[in-house]
Backbone as a chain_set.jsonl record, in Angstrom:
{"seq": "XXXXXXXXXXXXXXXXXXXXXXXXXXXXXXXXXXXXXXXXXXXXXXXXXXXXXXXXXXXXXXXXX", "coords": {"N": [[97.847, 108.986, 73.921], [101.065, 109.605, 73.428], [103.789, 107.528, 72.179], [106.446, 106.63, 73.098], [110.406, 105.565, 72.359], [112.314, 103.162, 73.954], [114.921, 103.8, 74.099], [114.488, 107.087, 74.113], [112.79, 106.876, 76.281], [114.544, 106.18, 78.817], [116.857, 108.244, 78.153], [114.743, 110.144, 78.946], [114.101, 109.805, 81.616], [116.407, 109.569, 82.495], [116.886, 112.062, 82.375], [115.071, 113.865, 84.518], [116.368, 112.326, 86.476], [118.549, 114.056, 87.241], [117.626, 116.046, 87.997], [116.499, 116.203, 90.961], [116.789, 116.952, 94.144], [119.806, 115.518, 95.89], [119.547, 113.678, 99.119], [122.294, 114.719, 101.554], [124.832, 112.894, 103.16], [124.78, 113.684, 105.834], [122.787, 114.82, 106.217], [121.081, 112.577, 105.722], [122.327, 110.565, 107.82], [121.499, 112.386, 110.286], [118.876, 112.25, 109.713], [117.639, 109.563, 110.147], [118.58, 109.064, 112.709], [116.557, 110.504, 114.008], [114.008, 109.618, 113.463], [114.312, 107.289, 114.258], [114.416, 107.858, 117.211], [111.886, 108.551, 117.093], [110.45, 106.415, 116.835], [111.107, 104.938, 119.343], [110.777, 106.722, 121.455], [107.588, 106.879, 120.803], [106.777, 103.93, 120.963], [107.616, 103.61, 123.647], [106.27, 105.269, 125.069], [103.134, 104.311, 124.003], [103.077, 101.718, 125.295], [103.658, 102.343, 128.194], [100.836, 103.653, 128.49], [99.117, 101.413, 127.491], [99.493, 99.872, 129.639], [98.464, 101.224, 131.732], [95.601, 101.591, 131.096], [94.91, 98.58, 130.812], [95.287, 98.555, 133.481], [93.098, 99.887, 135.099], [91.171, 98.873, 133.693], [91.12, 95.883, 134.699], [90.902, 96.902, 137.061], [88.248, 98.083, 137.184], [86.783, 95.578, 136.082], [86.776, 93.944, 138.108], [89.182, 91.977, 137.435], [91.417, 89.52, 138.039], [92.6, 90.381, 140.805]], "CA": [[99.134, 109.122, 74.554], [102.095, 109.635, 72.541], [104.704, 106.259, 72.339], [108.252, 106.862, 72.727], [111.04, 104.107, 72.116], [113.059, 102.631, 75.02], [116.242, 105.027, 73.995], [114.177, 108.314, 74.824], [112.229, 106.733, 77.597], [115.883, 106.29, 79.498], [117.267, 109.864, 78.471], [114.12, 111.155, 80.213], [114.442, 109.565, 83.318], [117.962, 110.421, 83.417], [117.231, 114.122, 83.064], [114.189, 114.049, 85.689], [116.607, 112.2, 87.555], [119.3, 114.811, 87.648], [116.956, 117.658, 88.215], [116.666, 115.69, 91.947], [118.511, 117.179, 95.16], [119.51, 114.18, 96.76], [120.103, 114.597, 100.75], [123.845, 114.719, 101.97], [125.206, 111.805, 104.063], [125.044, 114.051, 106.813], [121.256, 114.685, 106.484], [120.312, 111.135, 105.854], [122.284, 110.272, 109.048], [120.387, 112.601, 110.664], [117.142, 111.786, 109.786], [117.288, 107.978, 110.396], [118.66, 108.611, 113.699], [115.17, 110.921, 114.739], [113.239, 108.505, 113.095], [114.6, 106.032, 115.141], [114.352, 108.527, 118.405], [110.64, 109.246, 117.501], [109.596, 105.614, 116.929], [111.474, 104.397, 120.409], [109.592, 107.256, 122.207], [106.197, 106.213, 120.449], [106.81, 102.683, 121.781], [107.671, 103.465, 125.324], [104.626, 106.189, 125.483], [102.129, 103.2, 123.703], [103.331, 100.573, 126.262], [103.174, 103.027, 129.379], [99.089, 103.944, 127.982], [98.487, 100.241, 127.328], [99.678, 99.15, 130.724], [97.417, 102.084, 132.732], [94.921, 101.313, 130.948], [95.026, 97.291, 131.229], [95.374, 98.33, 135.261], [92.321, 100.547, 134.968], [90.493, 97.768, 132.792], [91.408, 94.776, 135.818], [89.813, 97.419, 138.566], [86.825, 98.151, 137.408], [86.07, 94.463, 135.99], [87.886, 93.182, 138.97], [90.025, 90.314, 137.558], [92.903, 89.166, 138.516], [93.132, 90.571, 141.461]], "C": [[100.214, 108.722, 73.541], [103.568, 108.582, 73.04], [105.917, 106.676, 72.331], [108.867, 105.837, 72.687], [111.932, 104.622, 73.683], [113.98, 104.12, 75.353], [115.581, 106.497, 74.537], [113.684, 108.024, 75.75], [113.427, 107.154, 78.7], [116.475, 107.769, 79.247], [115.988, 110.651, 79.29], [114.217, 111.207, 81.476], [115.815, 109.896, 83.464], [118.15, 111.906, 83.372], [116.251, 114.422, 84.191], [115.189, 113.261, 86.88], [117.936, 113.193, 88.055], [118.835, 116.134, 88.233], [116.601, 117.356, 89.954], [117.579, 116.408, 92.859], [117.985, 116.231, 96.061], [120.263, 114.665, 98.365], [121.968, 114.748, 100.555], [123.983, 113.503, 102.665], [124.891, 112.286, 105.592], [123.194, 114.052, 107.289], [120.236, 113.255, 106.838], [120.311, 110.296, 107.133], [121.451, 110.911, 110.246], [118.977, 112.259, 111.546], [116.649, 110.209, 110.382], [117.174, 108.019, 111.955], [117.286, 109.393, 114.452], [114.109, 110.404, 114.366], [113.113, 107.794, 114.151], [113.793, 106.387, 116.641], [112.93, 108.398, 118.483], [109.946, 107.691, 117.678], [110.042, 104.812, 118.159], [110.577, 105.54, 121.183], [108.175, 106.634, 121.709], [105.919, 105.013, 121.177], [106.562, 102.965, 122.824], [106.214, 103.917, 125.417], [103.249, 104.481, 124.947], [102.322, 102.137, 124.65], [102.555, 101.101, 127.352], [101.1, 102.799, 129.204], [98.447, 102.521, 128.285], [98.46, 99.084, 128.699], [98.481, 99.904, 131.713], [95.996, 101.381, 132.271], [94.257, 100.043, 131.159], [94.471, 97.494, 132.712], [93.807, 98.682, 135.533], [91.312, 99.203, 134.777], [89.974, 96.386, 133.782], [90.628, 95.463, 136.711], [88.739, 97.61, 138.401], [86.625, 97.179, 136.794], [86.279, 93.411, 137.418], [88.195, 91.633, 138.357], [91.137, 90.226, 137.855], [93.212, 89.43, 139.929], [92.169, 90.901, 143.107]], "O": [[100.208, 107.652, 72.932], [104.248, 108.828, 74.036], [106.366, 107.139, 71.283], [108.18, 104.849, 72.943], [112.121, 105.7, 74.247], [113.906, 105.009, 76.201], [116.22, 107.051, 75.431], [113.924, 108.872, 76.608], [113.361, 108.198, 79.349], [116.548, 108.483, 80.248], [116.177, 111.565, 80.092], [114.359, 112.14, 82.265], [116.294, 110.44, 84.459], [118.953, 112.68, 83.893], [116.631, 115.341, 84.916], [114.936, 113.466, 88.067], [118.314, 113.079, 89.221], [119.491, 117.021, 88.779], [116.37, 118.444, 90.482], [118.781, 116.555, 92.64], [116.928, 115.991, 96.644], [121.086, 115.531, 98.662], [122.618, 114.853, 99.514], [122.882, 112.959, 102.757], [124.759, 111.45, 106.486], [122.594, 113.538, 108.233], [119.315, 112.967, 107.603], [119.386, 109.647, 107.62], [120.832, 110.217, 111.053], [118.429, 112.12, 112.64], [115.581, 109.877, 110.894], [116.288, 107.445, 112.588], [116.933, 108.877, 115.512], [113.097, 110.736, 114.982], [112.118, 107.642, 114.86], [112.931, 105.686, 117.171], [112.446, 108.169, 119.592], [109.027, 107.57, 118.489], [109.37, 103.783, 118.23], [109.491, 105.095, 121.554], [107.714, 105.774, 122.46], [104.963, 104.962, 121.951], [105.436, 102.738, 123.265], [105.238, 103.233, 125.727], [102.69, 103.822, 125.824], [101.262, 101.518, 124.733], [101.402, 100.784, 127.646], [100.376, 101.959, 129.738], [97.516, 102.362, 129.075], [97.841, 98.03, 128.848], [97.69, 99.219, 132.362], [95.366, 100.683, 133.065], [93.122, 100.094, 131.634], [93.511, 96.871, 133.164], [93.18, 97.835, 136.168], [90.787, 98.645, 135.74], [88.841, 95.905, 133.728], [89.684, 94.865, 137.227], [87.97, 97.389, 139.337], [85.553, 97.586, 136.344], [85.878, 92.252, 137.515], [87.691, 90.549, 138.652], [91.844, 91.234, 137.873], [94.113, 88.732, 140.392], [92.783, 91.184, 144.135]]}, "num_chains": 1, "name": "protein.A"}
């Protein structure tokens, strides 16, 4: 593997980093906020599941109740 010095290391990364399309502001907002959307649905749905199931779990061992 062929050594380069510091000085060309840094001009490479700054041309691989211009060759980059970076989002828009508009995209990034976006995206965070269906992020957000998908991991607050995920929650609720994993709660709901974990509660049926729990109920399920209590009737046929009968505890609690």
């Amino acid at each position: 593997m062929a050594k380069t010095n510091p000085f060309e290391f840094l001009q490479q990364v700054r041309a691989e980093g211009s060759k980059v399309t970076w989002p828009t502001r508009k995209e990034t907002v976006v995206t965070t906020v269906m992020v957000l959307l998908m991991v607050t649905f995920a929650s609720i749905f994993f709660f709901l599941a974990d509660q049926v199931l729990q109920l399920f779990v209590r009737f046929v061992l009968g505890i609690g109740g």
